[in-house]
Backbone as XML, in Angstrom:
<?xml version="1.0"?>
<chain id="A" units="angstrom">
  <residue number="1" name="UNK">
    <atom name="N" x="5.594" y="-24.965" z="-12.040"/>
    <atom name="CA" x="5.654" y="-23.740" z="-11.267"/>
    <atom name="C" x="6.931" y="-22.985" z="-11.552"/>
  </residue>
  <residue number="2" name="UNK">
    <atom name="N" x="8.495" y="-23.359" z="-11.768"/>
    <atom name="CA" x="9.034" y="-23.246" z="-12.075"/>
    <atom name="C" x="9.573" y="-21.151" z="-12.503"/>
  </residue>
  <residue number="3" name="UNK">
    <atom name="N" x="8.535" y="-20.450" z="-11.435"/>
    <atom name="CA" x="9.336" y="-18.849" z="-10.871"/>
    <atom name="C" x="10.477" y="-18.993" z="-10.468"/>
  </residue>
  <residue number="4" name="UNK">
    <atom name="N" x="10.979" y="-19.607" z="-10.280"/>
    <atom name="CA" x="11.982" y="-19.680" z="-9.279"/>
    <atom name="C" x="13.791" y="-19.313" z="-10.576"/>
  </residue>
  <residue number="5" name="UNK">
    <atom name="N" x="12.780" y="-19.599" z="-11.572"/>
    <atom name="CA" x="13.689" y="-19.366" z="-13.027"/>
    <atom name="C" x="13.828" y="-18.430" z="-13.204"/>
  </residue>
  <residue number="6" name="UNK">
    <atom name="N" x="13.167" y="-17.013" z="-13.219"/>
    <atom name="CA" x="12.299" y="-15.954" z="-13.729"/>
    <atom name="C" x="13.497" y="-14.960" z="-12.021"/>
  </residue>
  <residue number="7" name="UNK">
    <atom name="N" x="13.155" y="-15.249" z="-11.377"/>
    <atom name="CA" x="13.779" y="-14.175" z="-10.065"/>
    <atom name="C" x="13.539" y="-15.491" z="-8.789"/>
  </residue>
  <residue number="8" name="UNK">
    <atom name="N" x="14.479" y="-14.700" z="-7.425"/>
    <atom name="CA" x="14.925" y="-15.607" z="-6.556"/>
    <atom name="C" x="13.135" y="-15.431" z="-5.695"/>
  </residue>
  <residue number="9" name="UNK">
    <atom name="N" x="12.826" y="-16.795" z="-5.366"/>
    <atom name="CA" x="12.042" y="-16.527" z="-4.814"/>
    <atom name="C" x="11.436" y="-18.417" z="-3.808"/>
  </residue>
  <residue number="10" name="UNK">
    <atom name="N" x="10.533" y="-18.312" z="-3.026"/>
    <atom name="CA" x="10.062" y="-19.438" z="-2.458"/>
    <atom name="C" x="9.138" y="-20.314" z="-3.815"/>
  </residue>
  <residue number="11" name="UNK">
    <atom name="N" x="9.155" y="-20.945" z="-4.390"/>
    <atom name="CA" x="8.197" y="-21.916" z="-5.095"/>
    <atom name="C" x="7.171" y="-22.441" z="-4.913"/>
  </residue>
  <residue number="12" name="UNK">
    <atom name="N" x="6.345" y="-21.680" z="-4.379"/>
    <atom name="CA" x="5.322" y="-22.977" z="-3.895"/>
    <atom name="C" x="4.101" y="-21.593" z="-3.610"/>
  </residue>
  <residue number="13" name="UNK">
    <atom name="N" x="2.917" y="-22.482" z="-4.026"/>
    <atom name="CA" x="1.268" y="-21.655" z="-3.724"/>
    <atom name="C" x="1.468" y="-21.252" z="-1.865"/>
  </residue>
  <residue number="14" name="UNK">
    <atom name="N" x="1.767" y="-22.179" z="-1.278"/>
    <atom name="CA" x="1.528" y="-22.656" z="-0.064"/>
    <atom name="C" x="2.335" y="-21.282" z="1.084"/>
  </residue>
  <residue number="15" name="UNK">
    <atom name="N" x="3.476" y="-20.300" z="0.155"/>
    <atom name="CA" x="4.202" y="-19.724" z="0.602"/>
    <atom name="C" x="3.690" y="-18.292" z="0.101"/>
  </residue>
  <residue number="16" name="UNK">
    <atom name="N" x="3.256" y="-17.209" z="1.127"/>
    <atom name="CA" x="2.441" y="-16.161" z="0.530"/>
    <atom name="C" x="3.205" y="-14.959" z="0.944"/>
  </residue>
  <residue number="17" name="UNK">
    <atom name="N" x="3.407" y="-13.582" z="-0.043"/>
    <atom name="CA" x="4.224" y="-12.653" z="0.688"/>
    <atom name="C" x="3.559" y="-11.232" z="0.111"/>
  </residue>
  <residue number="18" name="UNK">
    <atom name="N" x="4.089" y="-9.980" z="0.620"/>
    <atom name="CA" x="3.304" y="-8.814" z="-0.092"/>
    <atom name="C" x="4.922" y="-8.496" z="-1.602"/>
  </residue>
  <residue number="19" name="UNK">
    <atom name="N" x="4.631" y="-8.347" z="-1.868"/>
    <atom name="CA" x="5.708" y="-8.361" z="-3.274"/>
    <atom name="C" x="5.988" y="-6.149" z="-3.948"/>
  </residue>
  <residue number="20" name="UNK">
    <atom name="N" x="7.187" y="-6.216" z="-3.848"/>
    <atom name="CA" x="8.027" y="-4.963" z="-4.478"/>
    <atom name="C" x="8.829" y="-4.945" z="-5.674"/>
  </residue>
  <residue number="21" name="UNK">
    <atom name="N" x="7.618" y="-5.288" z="-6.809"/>
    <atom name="CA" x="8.680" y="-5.241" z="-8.258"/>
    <atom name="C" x="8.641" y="-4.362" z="-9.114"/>
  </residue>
  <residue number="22" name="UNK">
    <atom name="N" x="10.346" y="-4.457" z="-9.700"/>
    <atom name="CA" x="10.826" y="-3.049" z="-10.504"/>
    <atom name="C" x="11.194" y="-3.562" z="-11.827"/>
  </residue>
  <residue number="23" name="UNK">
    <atom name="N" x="11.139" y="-3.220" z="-13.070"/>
    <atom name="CA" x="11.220" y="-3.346" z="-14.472"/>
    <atom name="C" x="11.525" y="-2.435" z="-14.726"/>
  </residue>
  <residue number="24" name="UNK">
    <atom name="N" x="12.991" y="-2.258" z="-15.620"/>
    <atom name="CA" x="13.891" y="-1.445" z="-16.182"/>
    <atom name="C" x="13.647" y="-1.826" z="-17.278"/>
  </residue>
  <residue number="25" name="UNK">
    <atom name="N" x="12.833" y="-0.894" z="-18.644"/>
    <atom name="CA" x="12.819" y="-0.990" z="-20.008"/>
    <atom name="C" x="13.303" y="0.405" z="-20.625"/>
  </residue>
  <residue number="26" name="UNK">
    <atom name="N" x="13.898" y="-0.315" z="-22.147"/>
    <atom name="CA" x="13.936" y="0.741" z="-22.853"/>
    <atom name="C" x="13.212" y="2.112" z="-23.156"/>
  </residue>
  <residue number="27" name="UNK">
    <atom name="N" x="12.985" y="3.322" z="-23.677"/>
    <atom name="CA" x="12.058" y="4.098" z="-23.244"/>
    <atom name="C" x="11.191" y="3.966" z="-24.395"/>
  </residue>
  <residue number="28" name="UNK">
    <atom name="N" x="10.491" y="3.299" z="-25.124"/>
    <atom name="CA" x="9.471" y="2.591" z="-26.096"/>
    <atom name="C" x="8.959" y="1.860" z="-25.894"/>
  </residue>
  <residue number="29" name="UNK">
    <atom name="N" x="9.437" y="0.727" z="-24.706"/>
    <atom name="CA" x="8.541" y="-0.588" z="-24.229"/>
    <atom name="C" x="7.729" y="-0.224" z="-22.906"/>
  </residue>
  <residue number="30" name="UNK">
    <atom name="N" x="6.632" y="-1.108" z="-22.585"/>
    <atom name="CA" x="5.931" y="-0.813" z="-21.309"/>
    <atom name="C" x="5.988" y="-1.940" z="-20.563"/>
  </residue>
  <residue number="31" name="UNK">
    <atom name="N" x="6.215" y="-1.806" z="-19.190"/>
    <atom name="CA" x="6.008" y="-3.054" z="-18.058"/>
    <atom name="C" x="4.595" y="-2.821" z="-17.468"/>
  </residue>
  <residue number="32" name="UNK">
    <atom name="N" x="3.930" y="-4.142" z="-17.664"/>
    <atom name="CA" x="2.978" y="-4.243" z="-17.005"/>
    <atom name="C" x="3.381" y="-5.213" z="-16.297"/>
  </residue>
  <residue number="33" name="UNK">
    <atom name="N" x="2.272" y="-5.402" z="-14.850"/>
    <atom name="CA" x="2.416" y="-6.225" z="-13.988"/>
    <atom name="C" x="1.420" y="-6.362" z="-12.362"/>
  </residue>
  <residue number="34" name="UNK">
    <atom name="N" x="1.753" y="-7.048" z="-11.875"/>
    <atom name="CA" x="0.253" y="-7.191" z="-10.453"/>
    <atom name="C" x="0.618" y="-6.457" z="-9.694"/>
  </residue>
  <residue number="35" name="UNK">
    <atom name="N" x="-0.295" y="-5.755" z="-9.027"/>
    <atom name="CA" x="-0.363" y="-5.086" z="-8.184"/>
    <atom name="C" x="-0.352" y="-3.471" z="-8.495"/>
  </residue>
  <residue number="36" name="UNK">
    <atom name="N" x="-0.123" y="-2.215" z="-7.514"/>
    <atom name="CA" x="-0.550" y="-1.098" z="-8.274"/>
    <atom name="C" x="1.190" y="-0.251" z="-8.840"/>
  </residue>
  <residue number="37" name="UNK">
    <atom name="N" x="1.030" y="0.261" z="-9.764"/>
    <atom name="CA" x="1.807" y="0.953" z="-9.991"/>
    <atom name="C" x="2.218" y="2.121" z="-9.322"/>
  </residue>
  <residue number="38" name="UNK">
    <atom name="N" x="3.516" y="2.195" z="-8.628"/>
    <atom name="CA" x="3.296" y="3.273" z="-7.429"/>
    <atom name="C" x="4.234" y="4.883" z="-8.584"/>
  </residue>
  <residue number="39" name="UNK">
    <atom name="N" x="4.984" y="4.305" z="-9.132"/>
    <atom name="CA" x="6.234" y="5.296" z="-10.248"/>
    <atom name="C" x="6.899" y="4.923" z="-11.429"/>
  </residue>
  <residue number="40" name="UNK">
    <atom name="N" x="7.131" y="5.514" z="-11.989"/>
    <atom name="CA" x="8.050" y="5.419" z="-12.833"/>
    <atom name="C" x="8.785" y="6.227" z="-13.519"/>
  </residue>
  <residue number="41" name="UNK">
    <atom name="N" x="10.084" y="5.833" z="-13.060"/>
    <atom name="CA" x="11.398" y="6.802" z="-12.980"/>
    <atom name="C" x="12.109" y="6.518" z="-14.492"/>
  </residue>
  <residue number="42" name="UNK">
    <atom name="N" x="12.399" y="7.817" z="-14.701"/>
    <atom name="CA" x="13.310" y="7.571" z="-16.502"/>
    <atom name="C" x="14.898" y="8.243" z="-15.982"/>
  </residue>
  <residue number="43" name="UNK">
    <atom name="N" x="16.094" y="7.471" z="-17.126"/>
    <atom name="CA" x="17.528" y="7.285" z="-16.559"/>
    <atom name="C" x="17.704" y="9.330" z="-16.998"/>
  </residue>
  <residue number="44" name="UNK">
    <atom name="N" x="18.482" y="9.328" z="-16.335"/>
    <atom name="CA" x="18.627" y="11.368" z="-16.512"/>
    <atom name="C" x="19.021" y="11.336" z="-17.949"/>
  </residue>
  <residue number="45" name="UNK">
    <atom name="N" x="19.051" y="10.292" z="-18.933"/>
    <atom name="CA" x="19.567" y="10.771" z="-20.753"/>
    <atom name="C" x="18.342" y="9.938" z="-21.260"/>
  </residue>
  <residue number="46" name="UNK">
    <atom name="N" x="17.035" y="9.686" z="-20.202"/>
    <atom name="CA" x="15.762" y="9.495" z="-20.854"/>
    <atom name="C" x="15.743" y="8.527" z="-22.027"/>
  </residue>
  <residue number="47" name="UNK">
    <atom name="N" x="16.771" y="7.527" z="-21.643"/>
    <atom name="CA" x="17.026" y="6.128" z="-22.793"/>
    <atom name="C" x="16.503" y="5.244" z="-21.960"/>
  </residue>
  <residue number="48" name="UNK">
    <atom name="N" x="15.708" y="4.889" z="-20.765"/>
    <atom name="CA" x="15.313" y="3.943" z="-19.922"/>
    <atom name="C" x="14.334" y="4.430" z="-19.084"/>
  </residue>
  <residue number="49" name="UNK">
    <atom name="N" x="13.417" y="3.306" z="-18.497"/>
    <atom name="CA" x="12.547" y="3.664" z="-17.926"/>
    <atom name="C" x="12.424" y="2.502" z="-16.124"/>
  </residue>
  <residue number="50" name="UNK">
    <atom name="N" x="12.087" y="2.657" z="-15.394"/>
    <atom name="CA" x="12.179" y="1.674" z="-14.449"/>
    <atom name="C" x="10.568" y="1.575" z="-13.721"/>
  </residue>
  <residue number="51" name="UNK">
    <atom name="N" x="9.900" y="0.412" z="-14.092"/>
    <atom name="CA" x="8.953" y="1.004" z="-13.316"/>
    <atom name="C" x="8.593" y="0.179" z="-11.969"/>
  </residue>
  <residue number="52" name="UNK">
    <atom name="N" x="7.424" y="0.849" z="-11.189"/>
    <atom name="CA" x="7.998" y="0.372" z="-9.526"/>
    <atom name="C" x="6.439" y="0.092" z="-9.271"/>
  </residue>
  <residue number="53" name="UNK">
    <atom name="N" x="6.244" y="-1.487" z="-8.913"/>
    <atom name="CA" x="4.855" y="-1.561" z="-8.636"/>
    <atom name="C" x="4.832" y="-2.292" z="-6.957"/>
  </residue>
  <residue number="54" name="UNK">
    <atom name="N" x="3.432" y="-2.240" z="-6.326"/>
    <atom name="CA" x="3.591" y="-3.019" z="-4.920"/>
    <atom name="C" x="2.465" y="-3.695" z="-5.027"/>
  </residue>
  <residue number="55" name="UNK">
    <atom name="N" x="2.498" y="-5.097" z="-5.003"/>
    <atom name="CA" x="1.524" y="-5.789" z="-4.689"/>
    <atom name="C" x="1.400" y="-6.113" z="-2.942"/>
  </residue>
  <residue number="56" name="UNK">
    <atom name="N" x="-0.009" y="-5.409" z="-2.555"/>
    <atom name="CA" x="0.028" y="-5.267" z="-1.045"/>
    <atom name="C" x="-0.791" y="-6.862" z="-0.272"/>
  </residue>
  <residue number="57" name="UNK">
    <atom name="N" x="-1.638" y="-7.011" z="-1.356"/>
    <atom name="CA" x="-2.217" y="-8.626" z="-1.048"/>
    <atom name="C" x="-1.001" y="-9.747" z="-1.018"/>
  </residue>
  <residue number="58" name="UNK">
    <atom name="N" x="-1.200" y="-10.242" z="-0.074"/>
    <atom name="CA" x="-0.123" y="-11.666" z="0.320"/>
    <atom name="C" x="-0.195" y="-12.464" z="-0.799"/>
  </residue>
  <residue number="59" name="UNK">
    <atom name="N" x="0.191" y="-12.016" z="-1.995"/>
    <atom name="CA" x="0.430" y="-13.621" z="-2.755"/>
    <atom name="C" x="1.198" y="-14.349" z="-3.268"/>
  </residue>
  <residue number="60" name="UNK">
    <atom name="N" x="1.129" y="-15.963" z="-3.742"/>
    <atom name="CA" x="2.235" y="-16.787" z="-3.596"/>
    <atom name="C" x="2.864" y="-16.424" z="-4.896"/>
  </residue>
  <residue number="61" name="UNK">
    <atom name="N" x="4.252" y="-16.915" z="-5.145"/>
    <atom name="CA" x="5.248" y="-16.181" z="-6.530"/>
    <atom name="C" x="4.578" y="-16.892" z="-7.796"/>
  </residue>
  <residue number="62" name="UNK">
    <atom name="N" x="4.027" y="-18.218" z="-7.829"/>
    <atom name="CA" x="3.163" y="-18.308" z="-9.063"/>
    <atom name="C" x="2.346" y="-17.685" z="-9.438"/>
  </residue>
  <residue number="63" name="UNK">
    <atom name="N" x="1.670" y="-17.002" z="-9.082"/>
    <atom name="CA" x="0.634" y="-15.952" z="-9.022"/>
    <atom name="C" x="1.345" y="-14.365" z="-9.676"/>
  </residue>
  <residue number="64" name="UNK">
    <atom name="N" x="2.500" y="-14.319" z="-10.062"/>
    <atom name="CA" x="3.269" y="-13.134" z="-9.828"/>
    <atom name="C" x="2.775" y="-13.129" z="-11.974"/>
  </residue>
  <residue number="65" name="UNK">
    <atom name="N" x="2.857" y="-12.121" z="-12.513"/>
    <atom name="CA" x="2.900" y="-11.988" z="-13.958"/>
    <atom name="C" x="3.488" y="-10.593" z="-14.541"/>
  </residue>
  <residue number="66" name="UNK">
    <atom name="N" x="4.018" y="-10.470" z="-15.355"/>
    <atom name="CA" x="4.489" y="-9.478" z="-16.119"/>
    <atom name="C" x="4.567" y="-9.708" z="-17.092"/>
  </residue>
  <residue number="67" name="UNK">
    <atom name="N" x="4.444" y="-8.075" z="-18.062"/>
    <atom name="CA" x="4.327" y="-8.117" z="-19.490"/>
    <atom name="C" x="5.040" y="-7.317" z="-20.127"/>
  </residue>
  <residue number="68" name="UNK">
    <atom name="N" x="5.644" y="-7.147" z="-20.937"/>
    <atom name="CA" x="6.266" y="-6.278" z="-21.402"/>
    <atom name="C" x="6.540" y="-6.081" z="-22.756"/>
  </residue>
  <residue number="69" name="UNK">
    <atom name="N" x="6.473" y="-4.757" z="-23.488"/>
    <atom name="CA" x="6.213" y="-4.410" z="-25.142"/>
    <atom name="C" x="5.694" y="-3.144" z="-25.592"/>
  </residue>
  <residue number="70" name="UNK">
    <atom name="N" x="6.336" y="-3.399" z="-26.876"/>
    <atom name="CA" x="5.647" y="-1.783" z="-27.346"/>
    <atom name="C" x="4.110" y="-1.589" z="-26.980"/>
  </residue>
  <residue number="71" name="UNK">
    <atom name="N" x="3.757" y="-0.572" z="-27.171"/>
    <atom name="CA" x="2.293" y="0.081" z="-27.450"/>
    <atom name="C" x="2.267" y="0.216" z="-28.994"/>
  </residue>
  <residue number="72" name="UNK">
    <atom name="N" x="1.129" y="-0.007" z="-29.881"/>
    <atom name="CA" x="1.832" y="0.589" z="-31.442"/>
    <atom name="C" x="0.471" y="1.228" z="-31.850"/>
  </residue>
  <residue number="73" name="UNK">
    <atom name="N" x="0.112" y="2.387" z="-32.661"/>
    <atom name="CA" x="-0.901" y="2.860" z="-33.177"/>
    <atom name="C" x="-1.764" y="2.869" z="-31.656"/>
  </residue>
  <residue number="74" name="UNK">
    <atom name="N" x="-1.792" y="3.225" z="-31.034"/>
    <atom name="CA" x="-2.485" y="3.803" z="-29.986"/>
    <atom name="C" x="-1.954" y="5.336" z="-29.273"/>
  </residue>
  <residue number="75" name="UNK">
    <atom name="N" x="-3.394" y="5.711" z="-29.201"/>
    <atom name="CA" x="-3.139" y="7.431" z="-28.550"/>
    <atom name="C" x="-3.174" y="6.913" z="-26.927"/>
  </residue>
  <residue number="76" name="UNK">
    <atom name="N" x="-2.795" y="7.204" z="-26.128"/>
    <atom name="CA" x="-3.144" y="7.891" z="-24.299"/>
    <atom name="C" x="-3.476" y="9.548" z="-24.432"/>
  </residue>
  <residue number="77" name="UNK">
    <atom name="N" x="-4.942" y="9.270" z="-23.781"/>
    <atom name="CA" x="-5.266" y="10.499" z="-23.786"/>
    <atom name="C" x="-5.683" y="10.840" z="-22.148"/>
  </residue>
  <residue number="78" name="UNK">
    <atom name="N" x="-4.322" y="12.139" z="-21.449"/>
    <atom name="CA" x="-4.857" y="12.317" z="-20.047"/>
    <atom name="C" x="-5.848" y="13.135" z="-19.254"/>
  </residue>
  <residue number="79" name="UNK">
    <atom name="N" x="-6.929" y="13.129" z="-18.820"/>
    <atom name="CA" x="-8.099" y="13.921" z="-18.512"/>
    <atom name="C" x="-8.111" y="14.026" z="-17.097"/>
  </residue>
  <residue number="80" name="UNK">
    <atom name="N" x="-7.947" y="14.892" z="-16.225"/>
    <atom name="CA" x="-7.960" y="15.458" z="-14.983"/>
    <atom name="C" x="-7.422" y="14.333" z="-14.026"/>
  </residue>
  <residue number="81" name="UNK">
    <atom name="N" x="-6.070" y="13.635" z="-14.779"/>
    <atom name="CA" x="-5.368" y="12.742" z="-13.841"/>
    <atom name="C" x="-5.661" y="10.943" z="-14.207"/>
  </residue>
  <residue number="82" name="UNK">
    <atom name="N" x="-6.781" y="11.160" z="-14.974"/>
    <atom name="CA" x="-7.234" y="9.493" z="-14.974"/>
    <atom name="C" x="-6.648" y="9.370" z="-16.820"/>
  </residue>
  <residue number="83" name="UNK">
    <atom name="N" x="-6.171" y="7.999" z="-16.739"/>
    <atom name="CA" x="-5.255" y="7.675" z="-18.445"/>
    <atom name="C" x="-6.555" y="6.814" z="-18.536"/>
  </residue>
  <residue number="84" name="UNK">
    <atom name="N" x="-7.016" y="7.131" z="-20.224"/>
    <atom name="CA" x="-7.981" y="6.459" z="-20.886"/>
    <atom name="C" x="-7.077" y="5.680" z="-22.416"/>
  </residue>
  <residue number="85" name="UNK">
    <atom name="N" x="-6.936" y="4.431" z="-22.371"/>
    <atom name="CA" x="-6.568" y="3.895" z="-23.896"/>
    <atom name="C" x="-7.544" y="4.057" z="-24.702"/>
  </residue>
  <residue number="86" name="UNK">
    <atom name="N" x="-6.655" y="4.277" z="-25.683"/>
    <atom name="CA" x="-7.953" y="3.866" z="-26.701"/>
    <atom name="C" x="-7.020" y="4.165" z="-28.550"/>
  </residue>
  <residue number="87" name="UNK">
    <atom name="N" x="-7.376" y="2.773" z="-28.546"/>
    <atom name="CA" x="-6.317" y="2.151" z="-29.989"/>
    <atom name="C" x="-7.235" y="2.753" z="-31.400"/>
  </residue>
  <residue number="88" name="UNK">
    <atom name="N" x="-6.385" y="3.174" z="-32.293"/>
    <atom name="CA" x="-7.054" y="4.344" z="-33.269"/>
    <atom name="C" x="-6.173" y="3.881" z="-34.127"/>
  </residue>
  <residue number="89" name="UNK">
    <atom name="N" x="-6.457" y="4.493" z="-35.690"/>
    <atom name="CA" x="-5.654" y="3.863" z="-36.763"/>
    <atom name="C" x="-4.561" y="5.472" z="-37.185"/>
  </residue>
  <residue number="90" name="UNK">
    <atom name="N" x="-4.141" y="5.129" z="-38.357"/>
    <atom name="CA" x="-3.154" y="6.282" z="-38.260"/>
    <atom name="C" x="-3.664" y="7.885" z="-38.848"/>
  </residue>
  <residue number="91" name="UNK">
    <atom name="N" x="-4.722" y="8.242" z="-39.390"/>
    <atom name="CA" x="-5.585" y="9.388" z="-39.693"/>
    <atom name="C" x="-5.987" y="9.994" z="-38.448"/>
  </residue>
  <residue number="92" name="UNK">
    <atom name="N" x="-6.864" y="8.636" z="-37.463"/>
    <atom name="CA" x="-7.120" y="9.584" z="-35.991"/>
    <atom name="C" x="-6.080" y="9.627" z="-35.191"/>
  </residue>
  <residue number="93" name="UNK">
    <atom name="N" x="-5.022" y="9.490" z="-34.918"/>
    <atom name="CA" x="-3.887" y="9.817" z="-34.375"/>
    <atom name="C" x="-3.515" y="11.370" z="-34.999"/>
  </residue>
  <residue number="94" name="UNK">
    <atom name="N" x="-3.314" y="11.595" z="-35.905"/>
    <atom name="CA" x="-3.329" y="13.160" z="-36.676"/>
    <atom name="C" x="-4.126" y="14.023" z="-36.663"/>
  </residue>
  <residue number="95" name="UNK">
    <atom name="N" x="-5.178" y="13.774" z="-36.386"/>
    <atom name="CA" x="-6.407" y="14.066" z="-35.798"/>
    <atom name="C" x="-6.414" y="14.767" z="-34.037"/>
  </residue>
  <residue number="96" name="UNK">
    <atom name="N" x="-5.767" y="14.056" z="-33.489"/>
    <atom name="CA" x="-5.830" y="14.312" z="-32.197"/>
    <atom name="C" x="-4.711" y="15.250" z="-32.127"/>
  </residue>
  <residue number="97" name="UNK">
    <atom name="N" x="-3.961" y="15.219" z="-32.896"/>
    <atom name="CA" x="-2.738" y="15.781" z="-32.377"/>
    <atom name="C" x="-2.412" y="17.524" z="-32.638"/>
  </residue>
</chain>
């Protein structure tokens, strides 16, 4: 189980809480992670990114996951508010653009 490595927290399934986590990355990498993404704030010289998620379901810190890394050869394309992925090679990227 061994979260307790990772950030300060209770160890154990048995211990359940609603959770407020923030990930500060470079501005090229992405944090993923549980629960919903509420923002994400960039440093005022736009070299960093912080992002701010709330998991509102009670759950225990093993349960907790994050990911973090480039995106590479993929477009985001935004349509009346909703983000659609969708991984393309390097012709349709030029294409879209």
């Amino acid at each position: 189980m061994y979260v307790r490595l990772w950030f300060p927290c209770i160890d154990s399934y048995s211990e359940v809480c609603t959770w407020k986590l923030e990930f500060t990355v470079n501005m090229y990498m992405t944090a993923v992670s549980v629960g919903d993404l509420i923002e994400t704030v960039y440093t005022s010289d736009l070299r960093k990114k912080t992002y701010h998620y709330y998991m509102a379901t009670p759950t225990a810190a093993p349960n907790i996951a994050l990911a973090v890394g480039c995106v590479l050869r993929s477009v985001f394309v935004a349509i009346t508010g909703c983000v659609f992925f969708q991984t393309s090679n390097q012709s349709e990227e030029s294409d879209l653009l």
